[in-house]
C-alpha positions as CSV (number, residue, x, y, z in Angstrom):
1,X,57.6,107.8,99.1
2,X,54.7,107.8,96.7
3,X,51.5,105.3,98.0
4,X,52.1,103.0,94.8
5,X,55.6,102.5,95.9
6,X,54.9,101.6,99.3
7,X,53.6,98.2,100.2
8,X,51.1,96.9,102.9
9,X,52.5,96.1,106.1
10,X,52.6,92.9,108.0
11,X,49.6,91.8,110.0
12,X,50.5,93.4,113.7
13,X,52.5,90.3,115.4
14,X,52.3,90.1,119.5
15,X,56.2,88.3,119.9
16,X,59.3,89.6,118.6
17,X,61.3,87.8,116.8
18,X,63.7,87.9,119.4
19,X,61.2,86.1,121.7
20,X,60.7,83.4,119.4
21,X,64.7,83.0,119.0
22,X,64.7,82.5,122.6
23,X,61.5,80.1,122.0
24,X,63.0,77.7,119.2
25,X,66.1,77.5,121.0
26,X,64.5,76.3,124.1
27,X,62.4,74.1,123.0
28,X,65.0,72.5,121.3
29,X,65.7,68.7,123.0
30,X,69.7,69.5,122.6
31,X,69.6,73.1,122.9
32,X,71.6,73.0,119.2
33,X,70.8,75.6,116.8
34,X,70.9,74.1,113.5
35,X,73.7,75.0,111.0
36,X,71.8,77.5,109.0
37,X,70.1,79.0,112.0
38,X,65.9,79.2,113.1
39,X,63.9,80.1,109.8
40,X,61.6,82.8,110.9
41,X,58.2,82.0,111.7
42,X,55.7,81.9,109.3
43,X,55.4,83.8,105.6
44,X,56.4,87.7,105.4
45,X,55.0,89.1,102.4
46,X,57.4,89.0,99.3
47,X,58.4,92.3,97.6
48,X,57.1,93.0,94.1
49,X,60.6,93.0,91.6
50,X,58.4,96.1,89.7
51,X,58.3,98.0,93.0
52,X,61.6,96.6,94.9
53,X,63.4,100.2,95.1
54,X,67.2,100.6,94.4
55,X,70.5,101.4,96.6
56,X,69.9,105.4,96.3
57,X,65.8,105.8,96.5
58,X,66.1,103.0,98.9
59,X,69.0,104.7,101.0
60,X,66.8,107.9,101.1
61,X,63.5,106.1,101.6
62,X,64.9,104.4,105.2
63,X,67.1,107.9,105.7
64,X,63.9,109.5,105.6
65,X,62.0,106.8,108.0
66,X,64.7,106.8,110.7
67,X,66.5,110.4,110.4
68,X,64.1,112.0,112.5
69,X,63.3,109.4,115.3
70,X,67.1,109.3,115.8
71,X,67.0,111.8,118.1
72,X,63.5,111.8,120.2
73,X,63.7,110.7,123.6
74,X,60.3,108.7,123.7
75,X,62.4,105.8,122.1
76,X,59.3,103.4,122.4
77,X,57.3,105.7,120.4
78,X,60.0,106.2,117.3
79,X,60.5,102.6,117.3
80,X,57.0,102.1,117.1
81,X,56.5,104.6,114.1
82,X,60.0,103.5,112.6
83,X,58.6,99.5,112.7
84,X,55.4,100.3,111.0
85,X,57.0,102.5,108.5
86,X,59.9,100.6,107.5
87,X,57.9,97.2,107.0
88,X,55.7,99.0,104.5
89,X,58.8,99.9,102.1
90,X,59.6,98.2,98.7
91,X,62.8,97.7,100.4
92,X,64.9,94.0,101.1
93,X,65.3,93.9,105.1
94,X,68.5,92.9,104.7
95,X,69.6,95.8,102.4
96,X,67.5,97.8,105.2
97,X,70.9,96.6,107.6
98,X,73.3,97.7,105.5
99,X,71.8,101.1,104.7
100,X,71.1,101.6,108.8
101,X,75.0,100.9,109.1
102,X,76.1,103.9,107.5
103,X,73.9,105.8,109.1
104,X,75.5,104.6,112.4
105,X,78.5,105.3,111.2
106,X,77.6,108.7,110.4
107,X,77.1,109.4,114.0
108,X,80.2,110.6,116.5
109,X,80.8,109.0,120.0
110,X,80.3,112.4,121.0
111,X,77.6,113.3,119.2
112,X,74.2,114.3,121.1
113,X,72.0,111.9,118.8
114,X,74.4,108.2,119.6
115,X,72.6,107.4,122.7
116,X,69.4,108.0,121.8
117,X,70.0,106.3,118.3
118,X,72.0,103.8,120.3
119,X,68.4,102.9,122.7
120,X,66.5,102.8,119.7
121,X,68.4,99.9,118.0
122,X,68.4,98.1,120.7
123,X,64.3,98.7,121.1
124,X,64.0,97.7,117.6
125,X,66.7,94.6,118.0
126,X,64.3,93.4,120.8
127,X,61.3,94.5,120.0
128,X,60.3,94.3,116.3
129,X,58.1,92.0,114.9
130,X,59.5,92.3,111.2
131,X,62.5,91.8,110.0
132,X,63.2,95.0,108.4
133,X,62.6,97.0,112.0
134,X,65.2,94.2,113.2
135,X,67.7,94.3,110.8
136,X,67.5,98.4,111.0
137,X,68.4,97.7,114.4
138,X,71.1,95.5,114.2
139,X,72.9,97.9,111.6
140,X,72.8,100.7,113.5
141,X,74.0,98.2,116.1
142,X,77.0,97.0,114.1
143,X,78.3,100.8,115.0
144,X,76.6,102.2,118.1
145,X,77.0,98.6,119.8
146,X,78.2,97.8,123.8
147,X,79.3,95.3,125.2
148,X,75.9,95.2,127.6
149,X,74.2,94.1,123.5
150,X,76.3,90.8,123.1
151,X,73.0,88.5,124.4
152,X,70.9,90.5,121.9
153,X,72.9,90.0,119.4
154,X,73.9,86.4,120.2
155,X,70.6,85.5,120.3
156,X,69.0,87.6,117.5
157,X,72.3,85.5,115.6
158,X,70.6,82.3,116.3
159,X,67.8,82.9,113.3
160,X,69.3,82.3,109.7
161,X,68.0,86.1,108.4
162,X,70.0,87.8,111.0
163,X,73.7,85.7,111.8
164,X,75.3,87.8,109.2
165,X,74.6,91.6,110.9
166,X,75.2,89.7,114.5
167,X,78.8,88.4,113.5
168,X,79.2,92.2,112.3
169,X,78.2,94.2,114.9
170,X,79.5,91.3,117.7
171,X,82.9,91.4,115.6
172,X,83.3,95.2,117.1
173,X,82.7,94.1,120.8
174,X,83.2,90.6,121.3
175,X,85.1,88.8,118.9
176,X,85.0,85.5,120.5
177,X,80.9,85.5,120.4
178,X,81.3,86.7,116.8
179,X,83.2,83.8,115.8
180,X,80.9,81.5,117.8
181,X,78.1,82.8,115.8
182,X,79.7,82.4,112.2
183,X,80.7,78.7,113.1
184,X,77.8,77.6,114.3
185,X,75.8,78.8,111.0
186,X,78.4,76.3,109.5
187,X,78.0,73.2,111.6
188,X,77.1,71.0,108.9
189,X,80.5,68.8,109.7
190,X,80.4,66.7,112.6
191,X,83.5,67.6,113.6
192,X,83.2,71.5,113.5
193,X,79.3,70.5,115.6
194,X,81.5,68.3,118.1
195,X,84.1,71.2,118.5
196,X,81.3,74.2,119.1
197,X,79.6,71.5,122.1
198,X,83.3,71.7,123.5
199,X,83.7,75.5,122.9
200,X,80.0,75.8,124.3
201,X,80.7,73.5,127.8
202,X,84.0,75.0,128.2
203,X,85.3,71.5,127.9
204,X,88.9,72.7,126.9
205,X,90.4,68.8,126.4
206,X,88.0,68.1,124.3
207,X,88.5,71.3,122.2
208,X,92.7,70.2,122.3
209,X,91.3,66.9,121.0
210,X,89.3,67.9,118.4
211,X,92.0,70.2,117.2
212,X,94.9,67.5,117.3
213,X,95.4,65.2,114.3
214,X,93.8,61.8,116.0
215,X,96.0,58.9,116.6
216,X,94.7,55.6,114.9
217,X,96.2,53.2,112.8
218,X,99.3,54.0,110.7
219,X,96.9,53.8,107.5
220,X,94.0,56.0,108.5
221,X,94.4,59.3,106.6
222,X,94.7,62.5,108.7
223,X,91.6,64.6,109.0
224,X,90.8,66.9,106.8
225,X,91.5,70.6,106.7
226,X,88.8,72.8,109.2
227,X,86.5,74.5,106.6
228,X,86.5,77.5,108.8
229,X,89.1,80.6,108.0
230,X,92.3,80.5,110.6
231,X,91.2,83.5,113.1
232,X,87.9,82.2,113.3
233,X,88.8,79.1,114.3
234,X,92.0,80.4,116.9
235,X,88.9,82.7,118.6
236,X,86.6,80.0,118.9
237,X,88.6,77.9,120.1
238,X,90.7,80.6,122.1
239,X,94.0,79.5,121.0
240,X,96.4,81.2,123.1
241,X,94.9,80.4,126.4
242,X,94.4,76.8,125.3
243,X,98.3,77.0,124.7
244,X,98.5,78.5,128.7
245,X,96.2,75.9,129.6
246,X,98.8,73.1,127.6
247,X,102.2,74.8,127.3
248,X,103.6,71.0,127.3
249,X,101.8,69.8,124.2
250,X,104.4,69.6,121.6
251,X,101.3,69.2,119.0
252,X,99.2,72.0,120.1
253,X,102.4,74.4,119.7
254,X,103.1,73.2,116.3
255,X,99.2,73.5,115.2
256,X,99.2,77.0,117.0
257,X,102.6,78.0,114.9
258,X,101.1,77.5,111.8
259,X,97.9,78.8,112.4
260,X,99.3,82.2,113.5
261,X,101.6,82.2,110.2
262,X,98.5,81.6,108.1
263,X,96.9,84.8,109.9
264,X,99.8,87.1,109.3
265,X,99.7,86.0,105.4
266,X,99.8,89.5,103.8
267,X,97.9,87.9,100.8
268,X,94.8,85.7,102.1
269,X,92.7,88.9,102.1
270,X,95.3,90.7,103.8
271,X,96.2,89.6,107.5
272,X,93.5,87.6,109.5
273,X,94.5,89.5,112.9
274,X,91.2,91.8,112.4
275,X,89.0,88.8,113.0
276,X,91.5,87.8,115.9
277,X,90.8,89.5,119.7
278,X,94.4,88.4,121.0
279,X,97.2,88.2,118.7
280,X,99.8,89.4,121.1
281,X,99.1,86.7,124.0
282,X,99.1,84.4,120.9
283,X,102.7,85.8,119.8
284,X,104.3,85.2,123.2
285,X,102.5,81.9,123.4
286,X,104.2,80.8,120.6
287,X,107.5,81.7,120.6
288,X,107.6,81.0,124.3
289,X,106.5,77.3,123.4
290,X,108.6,77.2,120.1
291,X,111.7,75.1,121.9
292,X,109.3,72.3,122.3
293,X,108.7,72.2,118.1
294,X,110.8,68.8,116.6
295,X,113.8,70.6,114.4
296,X,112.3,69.6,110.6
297,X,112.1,71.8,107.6
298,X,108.0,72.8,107.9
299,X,108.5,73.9,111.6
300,X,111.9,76.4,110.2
301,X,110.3,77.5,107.9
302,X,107.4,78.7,109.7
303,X,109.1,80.3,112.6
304,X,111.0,82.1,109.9
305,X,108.0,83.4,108.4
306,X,107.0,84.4,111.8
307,X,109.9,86.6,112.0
308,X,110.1,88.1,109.1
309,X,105.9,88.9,110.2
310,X,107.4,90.2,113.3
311,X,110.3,92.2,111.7
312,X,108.3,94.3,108.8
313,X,104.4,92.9,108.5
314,X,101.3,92.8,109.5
315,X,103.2,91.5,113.7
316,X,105.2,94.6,113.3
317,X,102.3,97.2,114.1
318,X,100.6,95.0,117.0
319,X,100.4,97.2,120.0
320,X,103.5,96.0,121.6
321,X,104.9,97.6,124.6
322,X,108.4,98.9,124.0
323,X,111.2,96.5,123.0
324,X,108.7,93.5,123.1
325,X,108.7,92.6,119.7
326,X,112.4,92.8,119.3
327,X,112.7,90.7,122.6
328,X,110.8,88.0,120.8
329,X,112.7,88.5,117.4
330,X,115.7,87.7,119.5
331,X,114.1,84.9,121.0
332,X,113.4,83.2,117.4
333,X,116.9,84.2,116.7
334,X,118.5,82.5,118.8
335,X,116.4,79.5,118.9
336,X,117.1,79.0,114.7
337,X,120.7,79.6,115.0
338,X,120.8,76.0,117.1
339,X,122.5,73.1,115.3
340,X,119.6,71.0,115.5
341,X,117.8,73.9,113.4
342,X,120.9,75.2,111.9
343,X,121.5,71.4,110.2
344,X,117.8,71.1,109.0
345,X,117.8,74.1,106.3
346,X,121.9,73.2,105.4
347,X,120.9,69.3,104.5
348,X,117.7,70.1,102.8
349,X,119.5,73.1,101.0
350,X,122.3,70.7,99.4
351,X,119.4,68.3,97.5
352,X,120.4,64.8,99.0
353,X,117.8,63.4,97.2
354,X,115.1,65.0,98.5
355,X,112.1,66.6,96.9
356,X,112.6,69.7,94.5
357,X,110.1,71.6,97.3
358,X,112.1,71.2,99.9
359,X,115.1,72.2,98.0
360,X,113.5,75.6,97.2
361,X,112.2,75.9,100.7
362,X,115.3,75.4,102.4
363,X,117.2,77.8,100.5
364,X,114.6,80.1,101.0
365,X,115.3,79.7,104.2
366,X,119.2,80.3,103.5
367,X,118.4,83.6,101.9
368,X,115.7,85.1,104.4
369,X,116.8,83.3,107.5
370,X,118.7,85.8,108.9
371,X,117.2,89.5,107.4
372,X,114.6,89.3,110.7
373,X,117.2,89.6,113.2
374,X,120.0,91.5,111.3
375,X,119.0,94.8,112.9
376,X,121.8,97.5,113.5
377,X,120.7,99.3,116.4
378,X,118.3,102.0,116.3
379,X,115.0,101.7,113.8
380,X,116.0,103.6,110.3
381,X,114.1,106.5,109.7
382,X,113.7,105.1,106.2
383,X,114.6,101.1,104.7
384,X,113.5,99.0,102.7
385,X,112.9,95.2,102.2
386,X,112.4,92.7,99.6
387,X,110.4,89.9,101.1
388,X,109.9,86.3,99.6
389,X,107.3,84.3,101.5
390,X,107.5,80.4,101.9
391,X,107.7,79.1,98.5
392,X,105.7,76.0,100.2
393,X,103.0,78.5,100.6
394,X,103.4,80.9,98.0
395,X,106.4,82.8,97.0
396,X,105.1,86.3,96.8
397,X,107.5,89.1,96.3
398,X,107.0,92.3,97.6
399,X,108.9,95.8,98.8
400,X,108.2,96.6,102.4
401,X,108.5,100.3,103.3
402,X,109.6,100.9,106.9
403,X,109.5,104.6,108.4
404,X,111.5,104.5,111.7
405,X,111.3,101.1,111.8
406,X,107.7,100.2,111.2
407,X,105.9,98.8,108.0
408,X,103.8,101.8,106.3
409,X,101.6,99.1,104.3
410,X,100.6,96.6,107.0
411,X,99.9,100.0,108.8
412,X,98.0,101.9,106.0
413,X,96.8,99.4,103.6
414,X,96.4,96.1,105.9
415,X,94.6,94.3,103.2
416,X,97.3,94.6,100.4
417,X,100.6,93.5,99.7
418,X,103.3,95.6,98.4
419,X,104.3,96.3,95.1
420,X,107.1,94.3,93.3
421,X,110.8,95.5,93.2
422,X,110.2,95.1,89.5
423,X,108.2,98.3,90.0
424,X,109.3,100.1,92.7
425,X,113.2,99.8,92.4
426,X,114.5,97.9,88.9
427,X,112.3,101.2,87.0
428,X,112.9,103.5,89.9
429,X,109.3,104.3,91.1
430,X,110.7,105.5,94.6
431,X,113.3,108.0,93.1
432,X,112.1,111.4,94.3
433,X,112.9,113.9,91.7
434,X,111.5,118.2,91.5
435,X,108.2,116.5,89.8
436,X,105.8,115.0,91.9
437,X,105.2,111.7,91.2
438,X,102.4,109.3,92.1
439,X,103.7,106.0,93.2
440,X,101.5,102.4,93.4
441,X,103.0,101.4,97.0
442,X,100.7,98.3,97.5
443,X,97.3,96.6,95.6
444,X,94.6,93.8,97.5
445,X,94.8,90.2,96.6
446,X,91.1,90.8,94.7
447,X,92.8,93.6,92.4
448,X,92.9,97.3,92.7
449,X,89.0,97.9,90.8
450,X,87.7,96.1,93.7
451,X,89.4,97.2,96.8
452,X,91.8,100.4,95.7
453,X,95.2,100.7,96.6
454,X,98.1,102.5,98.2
455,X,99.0,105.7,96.8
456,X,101.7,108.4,97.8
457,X,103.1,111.4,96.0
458,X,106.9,111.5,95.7
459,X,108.5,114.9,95.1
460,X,112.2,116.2,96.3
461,X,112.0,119.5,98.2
462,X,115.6,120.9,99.1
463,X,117.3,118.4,100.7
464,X,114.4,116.5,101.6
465,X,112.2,113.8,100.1
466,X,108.5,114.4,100.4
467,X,106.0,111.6,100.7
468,X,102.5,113.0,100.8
469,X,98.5,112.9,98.8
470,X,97.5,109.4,100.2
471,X,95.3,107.8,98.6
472,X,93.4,104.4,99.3
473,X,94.3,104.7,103.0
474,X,92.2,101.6,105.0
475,X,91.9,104.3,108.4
476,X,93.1,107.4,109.4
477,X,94.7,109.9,107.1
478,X,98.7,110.2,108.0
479,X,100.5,113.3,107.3
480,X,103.4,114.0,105.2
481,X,106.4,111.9,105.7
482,X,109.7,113.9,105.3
483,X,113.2,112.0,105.0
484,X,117.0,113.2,104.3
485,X,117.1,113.3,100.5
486,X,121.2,112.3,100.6
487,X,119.8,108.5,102.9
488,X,117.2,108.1,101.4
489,X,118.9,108.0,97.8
490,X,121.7,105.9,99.4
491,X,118.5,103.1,101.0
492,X,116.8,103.2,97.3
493,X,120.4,102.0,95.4
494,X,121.2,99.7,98.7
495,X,118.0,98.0,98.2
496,X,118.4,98.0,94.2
497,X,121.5,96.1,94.1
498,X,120.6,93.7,97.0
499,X,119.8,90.9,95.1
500,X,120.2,88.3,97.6
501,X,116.5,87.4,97.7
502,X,115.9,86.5,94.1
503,X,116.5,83.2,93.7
504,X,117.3,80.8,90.3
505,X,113.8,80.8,88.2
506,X,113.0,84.0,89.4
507,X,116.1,85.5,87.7
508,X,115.3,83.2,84.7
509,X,112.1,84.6,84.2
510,X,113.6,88.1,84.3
511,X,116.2,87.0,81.6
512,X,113.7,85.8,79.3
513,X,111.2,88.3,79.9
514,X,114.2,90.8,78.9
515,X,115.4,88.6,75.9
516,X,112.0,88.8,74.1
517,X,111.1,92.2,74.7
518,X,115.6,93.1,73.2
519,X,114.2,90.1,70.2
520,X,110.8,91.7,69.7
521,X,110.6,89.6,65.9
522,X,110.7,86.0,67.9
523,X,107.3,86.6,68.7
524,X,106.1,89.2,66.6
525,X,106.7,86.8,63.5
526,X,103.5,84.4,64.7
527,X,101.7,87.5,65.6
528,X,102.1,87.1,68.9
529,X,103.4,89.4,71.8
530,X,102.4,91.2,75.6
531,X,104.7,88.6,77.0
532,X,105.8,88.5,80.3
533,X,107.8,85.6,82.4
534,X,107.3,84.8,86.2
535,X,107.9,81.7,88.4
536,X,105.0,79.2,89.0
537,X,102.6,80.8,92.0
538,X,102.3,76.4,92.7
539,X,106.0,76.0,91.7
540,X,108.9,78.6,92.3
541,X,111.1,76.3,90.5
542,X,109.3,76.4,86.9
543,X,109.4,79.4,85.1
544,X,105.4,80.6,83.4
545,X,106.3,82.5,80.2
546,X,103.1,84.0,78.9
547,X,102.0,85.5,75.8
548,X,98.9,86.6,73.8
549,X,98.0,86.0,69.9
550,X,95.5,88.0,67.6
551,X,95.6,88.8,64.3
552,X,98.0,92.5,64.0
553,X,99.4,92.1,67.7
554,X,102.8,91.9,66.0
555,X,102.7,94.3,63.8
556,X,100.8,96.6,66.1
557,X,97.5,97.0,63.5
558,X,95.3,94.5,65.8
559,X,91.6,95.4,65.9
560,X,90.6,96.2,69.8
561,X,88.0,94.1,69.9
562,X,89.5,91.5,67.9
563,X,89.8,87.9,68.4
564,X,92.9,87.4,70.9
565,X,94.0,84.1,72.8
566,X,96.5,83.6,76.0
567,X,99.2,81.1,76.2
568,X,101.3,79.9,78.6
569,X,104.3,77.8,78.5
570,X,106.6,75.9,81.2
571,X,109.9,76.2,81.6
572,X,111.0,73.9,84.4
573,X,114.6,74.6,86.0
574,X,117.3,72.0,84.5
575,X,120.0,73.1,86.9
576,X,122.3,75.0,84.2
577,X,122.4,78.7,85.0
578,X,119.7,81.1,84.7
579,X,121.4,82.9,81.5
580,X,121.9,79.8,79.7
581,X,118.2,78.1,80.5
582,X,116.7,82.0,79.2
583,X,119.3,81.5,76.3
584,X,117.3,77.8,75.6
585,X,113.8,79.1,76.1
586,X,114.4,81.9,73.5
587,X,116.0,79.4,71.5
588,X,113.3,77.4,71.4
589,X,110.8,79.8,71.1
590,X,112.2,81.2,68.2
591,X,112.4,77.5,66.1
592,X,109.1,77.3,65.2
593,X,104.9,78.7,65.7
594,X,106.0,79.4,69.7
595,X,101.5,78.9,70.1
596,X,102.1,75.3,69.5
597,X,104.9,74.6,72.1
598,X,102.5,76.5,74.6
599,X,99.1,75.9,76.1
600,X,96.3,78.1,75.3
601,X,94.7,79.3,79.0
602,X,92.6,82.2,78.6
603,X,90.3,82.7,75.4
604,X,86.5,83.1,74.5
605,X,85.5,79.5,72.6
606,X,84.8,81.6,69.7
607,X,87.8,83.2,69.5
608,X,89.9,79.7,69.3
609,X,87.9,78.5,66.9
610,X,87.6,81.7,64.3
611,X,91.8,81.4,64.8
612,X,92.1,77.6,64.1
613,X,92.8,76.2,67.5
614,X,91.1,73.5,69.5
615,X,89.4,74.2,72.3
616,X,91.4,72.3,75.3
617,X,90.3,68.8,75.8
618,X,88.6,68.9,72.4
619,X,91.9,68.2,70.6
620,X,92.2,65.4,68.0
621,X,93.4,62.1,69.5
């Protein structure tokens, strides 16, 4: 670093900043900490934005600062030169964290440096007077951590700068006190305040309590949602020995149901279970307790999806002991197959006047009740399923890949979801031929530029299929996979013509989407085209046909960076067949200007307006 670039360091300070956490909290008359956490005492000078260095000369700036005092034995001494040196660097503190972390990471459990790297975080956690020597603590803490640094951490988590790199490296080694610490820094609700006091004085009726909906009068509306992610709130609250504690309460089973169903949703940043210390107990509190649940549609539905978590997601790859997870598959089994349950799905499934959701839902149900438990013997070395999630929730398709009998994306690629049978089986992705071929097995929920995805190489070798070149892999690199070339053509054609999960908008869409790409000219004629047909992510029963406009897009001459506008139009199921309502829709479209039976939904202002159509909610009365 050159002497212009560095910056004059703070005034030498006699308490730690960990001292003074342990100060503000004590002199506090309620011992609370306040939602966003104890501001830091006093002013720390403000980095110039001229001298403020970025990621890479910052990254080699604290490198250079801490490389070397990694290793010397006098830890008091390196964390002395490390605190002086690192608060006179252009650098933020808390980007000072996140550089420190991968240089913890860097370092092997069995590496000669970890335990002396490992004392000096912790003398820098305790000791420093700035917060850039802290925070270089607490990220090399997030890594190197014990369980012997959970009161550092707790407390250091107490003061606003720091909660974020205490839930992190507490996360690692004590879940629970990592999910304390992120609620409390969002204890602005009375209720989630009321239900930390509980969780704090191990006041376990209270916490049931607070969880339950309250009973009032017949007109008071229920509380609202917790603003606090599912697994958080389960390992606050520690959900599945609150269930041990209450294996009676018919309310507490149903709210713990759902709860664990939301946490294995393949789609909500992939499953919760990472933020969760004890899904397993939590599994065989459920299920155990799943008797006691009243036989209505919302309760089938989520024990289903439970199941189907159990037979080929995220469930599937828990650390169960052997023939667990199938002894509580059979468990759910047989509790759905009841009448009481049985009768539920059946009456919904028929209409009877009920609402279109529950229609949908319960034959949902009908279709993916029983894949779960329909298991012929011994795991297949190779299979594949087609799974439709709860339509109330969100009716995502996706392929699941099992090799001998467990889920390869929940176990590679935890935060995605699998790729559509659209992809993988309708234009033979999977089909293994003397090319190698690289497949898309599975993307995140935030899109592929942001968090990868799964890759594999398919190639045919003799009589064998080759899976191999992983790419995106969220852990440890697995070798090749190697399956019988004659089964494993015979599993990709099974799966193909198994088209039992599809159900009646879904294969609408896929008519219409077909129809308009075999009539190119309906659209074309408007300059329209890119069109593509799905059901309703808030409504499986409506069909979304969309389609894009610009000047040339039907004639294929449009300018790149021309003008272009997206519509979208609704196609709600009438009850006729799927071949005549795609018949109508095409019909229809091809009557008249197809823009103005749709509604425009994606556009720049400017390119509405240099086309000739209103901005939305700007149209003439």
């Amino acid at each position: 670093m050159s002497a212009r670039a560095e910056r004059p360091a703070l005034t030498p300070r006699t308490t730690s900043l960990y001292d003074y956490a342990l100060f503000r909290h004590g002199i506090e008359p309620d011992r609370r900490i306040p939602s966003r956490g104890f501001p830091l005492p006093g002013e720390f000078p403000e980095i110039d934005e001229d001298d403020e260095l970025e990621w890479g000369p910052a990254e080699a700036a604290v490198g250079e600062v801490l490389t070397p005092l990694l290793a010397d034995p006098d830890t008091g001494r390196a964390a002395e030169t490390a605190h002086l040196r690192l608060a006179a660097l252009p650098v933020e503190p808390a980007t000072v964290h996140r550089i420190t972390y991968w240089i913890g990471r860097r370092l092997a459990p069995d590496d000669p440096v970890t335990g002396t790297a490992r004392c000096l975080a912790r003398r820098l956690a305790r000791t420093g007077t700035h917060p850039a020597a802290v925070h270089a603590g607490m990220g090399l803490l997030i890594r190197l951590g014990e369980a012997e640094d959970v009161p550092l951490l707790r407390t250091l988590g107490m003061l606003e700068d720091f909660a974020d790199p205490a839930v992190e490296a507490l996360d690692r080694i004590d879940r629970h006190a990592a999910a304390l610490v992120w609620l409390t820094r969002r204890s602005d609700e009375p209720r989630v305040r009321q239900l930390i006091d509980a969780v704090t004085r191990e006041d376990s009726a209270a916490v049931r309590d607070l969880l339950l909906p309250r009973s009032g009068a017949a007109a008071d509306p229920p509380p609202a949602p917790w603003p606090v992610p599912v697994a958080r709130l389960a390992e606050v609250v520690r959900l599945d020995g609150l269930l041990r504690t209450y294996p009676q309460d018919t309310a507490l089973v149903g709210l713990a149901t759902r709860l664990l169903a939301t946490m294995a949703d393949t789609f909500v940043h992939g499953p919760r279970f990472p933020d969760y210390s004890r899904p397993m107990p939590l599994y065989e509190a459920v299920v155990a307790g799943a008797h006691r649940l009243v036989p209505d549609l919302d309760a089938h539905a989520t024990l289903v999806s439970l199941a189907v978590d159990l037979y080929c997601g995220a469930g599937a790859v828990l650390d169960w002991p052997p023939g667990r997870r199938e002894e509580l598959l059979d468990a759910l089994g047989g509790l759905l197959d009841r009448p009481a349950w049985a009768a539920v799905a059946a009456q919904a499934a028929e209409g009877g006047g009920g609402e279109v959701g529950d229609v949908l839902r319960a034959r949902w149900i009908r279709r993916t009740g029983r894949r779960p438990f329909a298991r012929r013997g011994g795991p297949d070395p190779f299979r594949l399923e087609v799974v439709v999630t709860d339509p109330a929730v969100r009716g995502l398709v996706e392929t699941r890949i099992l090799a001998d009998g467990l889920p390869l994306v929940a176990s590679l690629f935890p935060i995605g979801v699998g790729e559509h049978p659209r992809a993988l089986l309708d234009r033979g992705l999977l089909r293994a031929g003397a090319e190698p071929r690289e497949v898309k097995l599975a993307w995140p929920h935030c899109g592929e530029g942001c968090c990868g995805a799964l890759h594999v190489t398919i190639r045919r070798e003799g009589h064998h299929v080759v899976w191999d070149g992983w790419q995106g892999v969220q852990g440890p690199q697995p070798g090749a996979l190697r399956f019988d070339a004659v089964a494993y053509d015979a599993e990709i054609s099974r799966a193909a013509q198994d088209r039992e999960w599809e159900w009646q908008a879904h294969t609408t869409a896929l008519l219409i989407a077909q129809g308009l790409r075999d009539r190119p000219e309906v659209l074309a004629a408007w300059d329209c085209g890119d069109v593509s047909a799905h059901p309703a992510w808030d409504d499986p029963g409506t069909v979304v046909v969309s389609f894009r406009h610009g000047p040339g897009l039907g004639s294929g001459t449009q300018v790149p960076d021309g003008p272009r506008l997206s519509f979208e139009w609704l196609v709600p199921d009438d009850g006729s067949p799927p071949q005549a309502q795609a018949d109508s829709a095409i019909r229809r479209l091809a009557a008249g200007d197809p823009r103005f039976l749709a509604d425009l939904r994606h556009a720049r202002r400017e390119d509405a307006e240099a086309l000739g159509f209103p901005w939305p909610g700007e149209e003439e009365a």
